[in-house]
N, C-alpha and C positions, 0 to 999 in steps of 0.2 A: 340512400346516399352513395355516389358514385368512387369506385378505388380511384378510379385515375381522370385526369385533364387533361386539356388542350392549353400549352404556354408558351410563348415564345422566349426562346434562352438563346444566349449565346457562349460559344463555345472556344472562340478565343477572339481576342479583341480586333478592332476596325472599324470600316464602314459599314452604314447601313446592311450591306449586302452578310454579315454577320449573323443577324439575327433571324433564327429558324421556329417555326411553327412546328411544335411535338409534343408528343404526349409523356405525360410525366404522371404520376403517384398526389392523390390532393395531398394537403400538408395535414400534419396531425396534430392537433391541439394541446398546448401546454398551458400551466400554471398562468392565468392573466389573459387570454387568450382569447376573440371571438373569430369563429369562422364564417367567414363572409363571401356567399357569392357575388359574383364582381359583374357587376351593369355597365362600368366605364372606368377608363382608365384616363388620366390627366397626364398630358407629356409635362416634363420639365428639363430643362438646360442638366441635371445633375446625369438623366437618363441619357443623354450623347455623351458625355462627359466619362461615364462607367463605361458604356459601351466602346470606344476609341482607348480605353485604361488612362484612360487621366492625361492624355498628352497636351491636350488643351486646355486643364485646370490647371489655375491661376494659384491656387492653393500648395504651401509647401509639401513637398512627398510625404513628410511625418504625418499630416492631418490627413491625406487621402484614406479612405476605408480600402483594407485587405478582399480582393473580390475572388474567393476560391472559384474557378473554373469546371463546369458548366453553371451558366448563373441566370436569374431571373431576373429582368430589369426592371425600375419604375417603384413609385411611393405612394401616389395618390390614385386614391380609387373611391368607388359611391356602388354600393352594394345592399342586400338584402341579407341579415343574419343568419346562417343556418344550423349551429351549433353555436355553443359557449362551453366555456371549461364551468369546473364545480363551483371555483372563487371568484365566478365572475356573476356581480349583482346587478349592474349598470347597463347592459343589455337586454334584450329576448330573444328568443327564435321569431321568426316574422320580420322586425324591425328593419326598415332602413335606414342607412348608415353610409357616413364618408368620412376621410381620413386621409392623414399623411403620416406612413408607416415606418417606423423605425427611424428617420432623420433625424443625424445625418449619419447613423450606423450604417450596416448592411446588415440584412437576417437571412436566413434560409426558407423565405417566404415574400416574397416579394409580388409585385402590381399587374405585370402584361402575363396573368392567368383568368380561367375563369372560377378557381378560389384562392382566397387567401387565408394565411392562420394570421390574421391584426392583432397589437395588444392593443385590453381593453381601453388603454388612457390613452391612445393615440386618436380614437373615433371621437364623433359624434352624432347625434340625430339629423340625418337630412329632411333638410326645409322642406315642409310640404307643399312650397311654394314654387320649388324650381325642380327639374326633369333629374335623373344621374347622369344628363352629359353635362350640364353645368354645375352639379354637384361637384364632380369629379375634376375641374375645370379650377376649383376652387381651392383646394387646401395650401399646398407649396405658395401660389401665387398671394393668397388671403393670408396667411401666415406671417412671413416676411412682409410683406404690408405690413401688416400689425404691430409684430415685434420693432420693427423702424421706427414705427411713426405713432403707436400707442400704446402699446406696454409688452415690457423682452419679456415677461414672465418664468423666469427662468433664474438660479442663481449659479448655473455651470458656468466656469471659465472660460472666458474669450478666446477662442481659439486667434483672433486675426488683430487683437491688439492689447496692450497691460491690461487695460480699463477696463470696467464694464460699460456696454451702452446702455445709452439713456436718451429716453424718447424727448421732446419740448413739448413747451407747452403750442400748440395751433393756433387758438383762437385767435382771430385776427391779426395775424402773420401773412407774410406771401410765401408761398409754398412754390416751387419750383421743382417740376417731377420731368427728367430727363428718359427717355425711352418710354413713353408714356402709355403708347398706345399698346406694349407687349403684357405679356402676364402680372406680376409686378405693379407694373407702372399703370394700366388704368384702374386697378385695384385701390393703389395709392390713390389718384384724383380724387376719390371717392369719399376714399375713409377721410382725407385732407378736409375736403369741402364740409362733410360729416361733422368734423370738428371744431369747423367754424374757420377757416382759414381762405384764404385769394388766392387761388390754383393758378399757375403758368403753366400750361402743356407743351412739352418740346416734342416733337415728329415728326414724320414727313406729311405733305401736304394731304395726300389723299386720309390721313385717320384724323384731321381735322373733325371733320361733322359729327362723328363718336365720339369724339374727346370732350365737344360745347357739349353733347347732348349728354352726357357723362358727369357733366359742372365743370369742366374747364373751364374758368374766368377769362383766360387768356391764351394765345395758342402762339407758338413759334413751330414756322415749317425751317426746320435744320436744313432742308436741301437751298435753301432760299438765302436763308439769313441765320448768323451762326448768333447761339443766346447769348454767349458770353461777349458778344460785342454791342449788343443793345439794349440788354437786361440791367440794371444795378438796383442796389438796396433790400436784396430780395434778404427773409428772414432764414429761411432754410431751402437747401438744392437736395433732392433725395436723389441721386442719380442710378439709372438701375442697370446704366450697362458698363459704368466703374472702370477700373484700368488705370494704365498710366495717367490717358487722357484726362480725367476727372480734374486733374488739379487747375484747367483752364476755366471754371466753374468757380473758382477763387473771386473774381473781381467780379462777380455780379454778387455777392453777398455784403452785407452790411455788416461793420465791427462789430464783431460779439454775436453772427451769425454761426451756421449748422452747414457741416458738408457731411451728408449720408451717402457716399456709395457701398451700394451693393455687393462689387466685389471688388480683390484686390487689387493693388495697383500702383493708389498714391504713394508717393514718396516726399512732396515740396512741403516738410513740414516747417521749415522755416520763416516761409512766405505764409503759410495756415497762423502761425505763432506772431508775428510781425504783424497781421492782420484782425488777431486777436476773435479767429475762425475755430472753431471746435469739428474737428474731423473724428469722426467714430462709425464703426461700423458690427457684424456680426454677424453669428451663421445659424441660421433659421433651425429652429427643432419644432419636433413635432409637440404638440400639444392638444389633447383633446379638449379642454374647459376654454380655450382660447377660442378655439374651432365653432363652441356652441355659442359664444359671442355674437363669431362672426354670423353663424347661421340664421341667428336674429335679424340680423341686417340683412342678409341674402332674400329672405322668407318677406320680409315688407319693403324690399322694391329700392332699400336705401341705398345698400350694394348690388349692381348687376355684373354679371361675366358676361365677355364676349366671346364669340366660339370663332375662332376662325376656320374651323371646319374639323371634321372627324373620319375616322375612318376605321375601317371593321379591323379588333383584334390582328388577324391571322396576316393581315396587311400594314405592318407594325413598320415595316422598309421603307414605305410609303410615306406613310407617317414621318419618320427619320429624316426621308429625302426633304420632303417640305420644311422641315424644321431646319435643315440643311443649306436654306435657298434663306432665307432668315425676312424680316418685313413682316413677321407674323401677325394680326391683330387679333390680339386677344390670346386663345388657349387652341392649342389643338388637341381632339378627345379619341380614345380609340373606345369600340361599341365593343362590348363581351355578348354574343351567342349564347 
């Protein structure tokens, strides 16, 4: 077993150009604990978000996680076990394994290495069905799906409103999934149709064909034609790129419909109330027993990830950049050496 790794950290906040490839000490195993060499790393919005320190989350200062300086970025990873702690039963050495780690904390063990210390309840078994770059593709994006749209599993406090949320019921509902074709959102199409529900796809034209072949029922190119001016009576809107904006997402819904964004933003809750619209929302935590849910579905073809491309660890800038330029379809994955 090796002392030391290869990880990318950063060392004070920014852009892409931030983030260095060095060698660092593996992590050492604690109480709960499995050590996992890393196959693939999953970007997500929360990894620019750390990286920049938060200037572009949407999220109030109190809720942002304290990120001590030099730090490792990233949550989602698909790896091979190499150790476990003494208390830990639910693994092996051997095993493969994916996860979304420590969210939406921060640990002193984090994703863009080539090991990780994961705790044990954050994993699950990877599908023998799919590769570790779609593994790894999957937890943040398959999570939030989940919790949105089929169960919060969780009884922590909302950080983002009184209430707790609370999933609907689908079954033959119209489902409205805004940013569809990104992480998130073709995840959601999925689980939606899964559930029995009439999917709407909002995106731009070119992620059409992924989105039908996906189970999109229906497709709106945003660049074209905006939803909210030709959509109505929809049961629920999950929108996944949230904001102020979201609140124009009101009048395509039906009395006594669902507005799910993502992130923050809204504010017209007068018009949500007057409409007799239920706006709710929430912030994704990691869950391993959700995880193995989802893996079920991953593993028989119900759920697919789309990759929008990948790129080796050590080129984690690259990565950034692209994620940077934004239009992404699907996940984009970084390969661990």
């Amino acid at each position: 077993m090796p002392t030391d790794m290869k990880a990318i950290r950063l060392h004070e906040f920014g852009g892409p150009e931030v983030l260095r490839y060095e060698t660092v000490p593996v992590p050492t195993l604690k109480n709960g604990e499995v050590l996992v060499r890393v196959v693939a790393v999953g970007l997500n919005p929360p990894d620019w978000y750390l990286r920049d320190g938060y200037e572009r989350q949407q999220l109030p200062a109190e809720l942002r996680p304290t990120i001590p300086l030099p730090a490792i970025p990233g949550s989602d990873v698909s790896g091979i076990v190499e150790a476990v702690a003494d208390d830990v039963t639910t693994f092996s050495v051997g095993q493969e394994v994916f996860g979304m780690l420590r969210f939406p904390s921060f640990g002193d063990s984090a994703a863009y290495a080539q090991y990780v210390a994961a705790p044990a309840s954050d994993l699950a078994h990877k599908p023998a069905g799919i590769d570790h770059v779609h593994a790894a593709a999957s937890p943040m994006s398959g999570l939030t799906a989940w919790q949105f749209l089929i169960e919060l599993g969780h009884d922590e406090p909302n950080p983002l409103q009184s209430g707790t949320h609370r999933p609907v019921p689908l079954e033959g509902k119209t489902v409205l999934v805004n940013g569809a074709a990104g992480g998130v959102g073709h995840i959601s199409v999925q689980l939606a149709k899964w559930r029995g529900a009439r999917v709407v796809a909002v995106a731009s034209g070119r992620h059409e064909s992924l989105l039908r072949d996906l189970g999109a029922d229906d497709f709106v190119d945003y660049t074209q034609t905006r939803a909210e001016d030709g959509l109505r009576d929809v049961d629920l809107v999950l929108d996944t790129l949230g904001g102020p904006d979201t609140s124009r997402f009101l009048r395509t819904l039906k009395r006594g419909g669902a507005l799910f964004p993502v992130f923050p933003g809204f504010s017209d809750d007068r018009a949500a109330e007057e409409l007799g619209v239920t706006v709710s929302m929430t912030q994704v935590r990691s869950n391993g027993p959700q995880l193995e849910h989802l893996a079920r579905l991953l593993d028989d073809k119900t759920v697919r990830v789309a990759i929008d491309s990948t790129v080796p660890l050590e080129d984690a800038r690259t990565a950034h950049e692209r994620a940077e330029q934004g239009h992404i379809q699907g996940k984009i994955v970084l390969t661990v050496d």
